[in-house]
C-alpha positions, -999 to 999 in steps of 0.1 A, spaced: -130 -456 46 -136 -491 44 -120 -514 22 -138 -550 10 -117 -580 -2 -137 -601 20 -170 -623 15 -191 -599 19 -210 -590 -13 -215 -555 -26 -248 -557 -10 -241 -570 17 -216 -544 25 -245 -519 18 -268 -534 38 -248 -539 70 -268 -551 96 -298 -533 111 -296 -531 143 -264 -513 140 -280 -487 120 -282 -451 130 -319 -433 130 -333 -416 99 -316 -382 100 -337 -350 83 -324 -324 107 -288 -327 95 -301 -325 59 -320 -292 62 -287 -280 82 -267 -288 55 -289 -271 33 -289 -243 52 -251 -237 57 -244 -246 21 -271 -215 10 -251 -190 30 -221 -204 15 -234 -201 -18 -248 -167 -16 -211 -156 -2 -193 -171 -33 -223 -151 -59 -222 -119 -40 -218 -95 -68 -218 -114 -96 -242 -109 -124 -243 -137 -141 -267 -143 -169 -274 -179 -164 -270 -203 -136 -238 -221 -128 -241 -258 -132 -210 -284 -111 -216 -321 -121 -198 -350 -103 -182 -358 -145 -163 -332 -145 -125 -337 -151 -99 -333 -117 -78 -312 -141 -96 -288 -166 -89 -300 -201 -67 -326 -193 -88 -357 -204 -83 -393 -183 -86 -428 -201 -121 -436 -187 -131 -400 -200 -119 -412 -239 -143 -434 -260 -136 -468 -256 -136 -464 -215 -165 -444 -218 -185 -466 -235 -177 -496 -216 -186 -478 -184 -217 -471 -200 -224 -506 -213 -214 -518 -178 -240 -499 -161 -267 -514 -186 -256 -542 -175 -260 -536 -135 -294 -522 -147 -297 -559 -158 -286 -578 -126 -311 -557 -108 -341 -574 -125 -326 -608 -125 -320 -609 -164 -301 -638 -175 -272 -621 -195 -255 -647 -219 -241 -623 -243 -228 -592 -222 -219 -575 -250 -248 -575 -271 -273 -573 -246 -258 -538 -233 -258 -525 -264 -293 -536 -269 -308 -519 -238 -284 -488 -243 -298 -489 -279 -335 -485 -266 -328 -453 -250 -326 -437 -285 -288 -428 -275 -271 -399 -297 -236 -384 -302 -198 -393 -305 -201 -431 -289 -228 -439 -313 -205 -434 -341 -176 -448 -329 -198 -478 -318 -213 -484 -355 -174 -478 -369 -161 -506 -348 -139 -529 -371 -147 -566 -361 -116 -571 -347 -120 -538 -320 -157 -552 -317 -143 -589 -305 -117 -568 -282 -146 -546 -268 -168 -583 -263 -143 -598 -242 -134 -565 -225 -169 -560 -212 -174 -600 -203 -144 -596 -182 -159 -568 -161 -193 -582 -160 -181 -617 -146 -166 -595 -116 -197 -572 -112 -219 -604 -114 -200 -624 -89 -197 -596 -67 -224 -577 -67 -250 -604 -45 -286 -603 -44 -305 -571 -44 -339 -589 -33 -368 -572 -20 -344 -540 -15 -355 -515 -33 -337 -506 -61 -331 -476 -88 -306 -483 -113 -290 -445 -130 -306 -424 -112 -305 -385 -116 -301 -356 -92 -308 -324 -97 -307 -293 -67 -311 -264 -69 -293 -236 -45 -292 -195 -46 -329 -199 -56 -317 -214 -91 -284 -194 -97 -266 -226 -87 -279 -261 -100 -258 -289 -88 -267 -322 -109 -255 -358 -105 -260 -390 -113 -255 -429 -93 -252 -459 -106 -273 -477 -83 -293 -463 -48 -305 -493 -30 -331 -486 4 -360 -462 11 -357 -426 23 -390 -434 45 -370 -455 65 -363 -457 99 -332 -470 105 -319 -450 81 -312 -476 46 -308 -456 21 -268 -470 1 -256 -453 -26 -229 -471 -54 -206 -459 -79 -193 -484 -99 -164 -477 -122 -144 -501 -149 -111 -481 -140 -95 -486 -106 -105 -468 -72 -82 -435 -67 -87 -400 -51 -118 -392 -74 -136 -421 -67 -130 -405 -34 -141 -375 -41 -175 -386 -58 -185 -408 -31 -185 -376 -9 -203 -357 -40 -229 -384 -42 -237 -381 -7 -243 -346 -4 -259 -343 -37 -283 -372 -21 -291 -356 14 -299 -323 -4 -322 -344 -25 -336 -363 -2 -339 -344 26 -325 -368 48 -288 -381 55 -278 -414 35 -270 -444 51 -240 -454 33 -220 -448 4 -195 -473 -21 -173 -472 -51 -170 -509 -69 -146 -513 -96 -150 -540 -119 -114 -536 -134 -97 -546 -96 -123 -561 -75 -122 -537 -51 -149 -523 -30 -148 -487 -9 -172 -485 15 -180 -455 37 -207 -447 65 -222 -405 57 -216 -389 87 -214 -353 95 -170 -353 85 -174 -368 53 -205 -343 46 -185 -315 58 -155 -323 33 -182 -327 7 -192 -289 12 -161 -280 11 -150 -297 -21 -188 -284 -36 -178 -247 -30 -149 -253 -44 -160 -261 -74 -188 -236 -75 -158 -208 -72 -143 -221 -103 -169 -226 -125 -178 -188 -112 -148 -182 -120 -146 -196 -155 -176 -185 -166 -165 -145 -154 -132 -153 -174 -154 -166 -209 -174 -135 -206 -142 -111 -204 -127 -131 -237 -160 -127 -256 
């Protein structure tokens, strides 16, 4: 793992320098596909299930134990946050963080609980939540750099399917900078969070890789967490360890929500 407090922007760091870059790799991707089928079809052996069994990268560390970025107001300004890395992307001059995230979230035709609590906002939470999301959007801005001619795709979705559908694993990044058609490999991955880097920011940098090479079909470059709250930037190189954690971790999960779902059909 690599830790930035340097110069370097978040680009930058994604970036890295090409010559230093290892090939395009495809075969490691359809090997990881291939050991992560026989896994899955161990774990489903027997199991009748009626409907697929779905893992997401959102989903809590501890089963109905909800965090602070998981409540409202965090979840909202992580949302409004990555509107506003949507903006930086395009070189929009933000002069209003605030009310331009809410504007371009707005135009998505958003439903649900944060739409309400966004419309109840007393004045006084809605000055609080203005100079809460300025404050992160000044560090993102500074640090983020120039994204250029790099190609870029601001929340982008993944969805794979393993066990011929009975498994669909779905995820989604912030920001996936590079090409899959290149060769060095370029393709950088970010998560960026308004709470501070931990264990799962850890653990979804390892999710968004392998959720990207099964994709893809080829091996990621790199992969970063950013938190706009510290500063701090975690970067890490995909290689064959951190996908093999990532597996791990992925089967893991697949046992529990097995698991659950075995223990919701006894109740009902």
């Amino acid at each position: 793992m690599t830790v930035c407090a340097s110069p370097l922007t978040i680009v930058e760091a994604l970036r890295g320098h090409r010559e230093t870059r290892p090939a395009r790799d495809t075969a490691g991707a359809e090997d990881r596909r291939e050991r992560l089928e026989v896994a899955v079809a161990d774990v489903l052996a027997g199991d009748g299930l009626d409907r697929p069994l779905v893992v997401r990268s959102s989903a809590p560390a501890r089963p109905g134990v909800a965090t602070i970025a998981e409540r409202a107001p965090g979840r909202l300004r992580g949302l409004l946050l990555g509107q506003l890395l949507r903006l930086l992307c395009v070189d929009a001059v933000v002069d209003d963080p605030l009310e331009w995230a809410l504007a371009a979230w707005r135009a998505e035709r958003p439903a649900g609980d944060l739409v309400d609590y966004v419309d109840a906002l007393a004045p006084d939470d809605r000055a609080r939540l203005a100079t809460d999301v300025a404050a992160h959007f000044v560090t993102l801005r500074r640090q983020l750099g120039d994204v250029g001619r790099w190609p870029a795709r601001t929340n982008a979705r993944a969805c794979v399917h393993l066990g011929g559908g009975r498994v669909i694993v779905r995820d989604t990044i912030d920001l996936v900078l590079g090409s899959v058609h290149d060769d060095p490999a370029s393709t950088a991955l970010l998560d960026l969070t308004t709470a501070a880097l931990g264990e799962a920011s850890e653990r979804a940098l390892r999710f968004h890789a392998l959720v990207e090479t099964l994709r893809a079909g080829v091996v990621p470059l790199r992969v970063a967490a950013f938190s706009s709250a510290t500063g701090e930037l975690w970067v890490r190189d995909v290689d064959a360890e951190l996908l093999d954690v990532a597996t791990l971790e992925l089967v893991d999960a697949l046992r529990a929500a097995r698991d659950t779902v075995a223990v919701v059909a006894v109740a009902v």
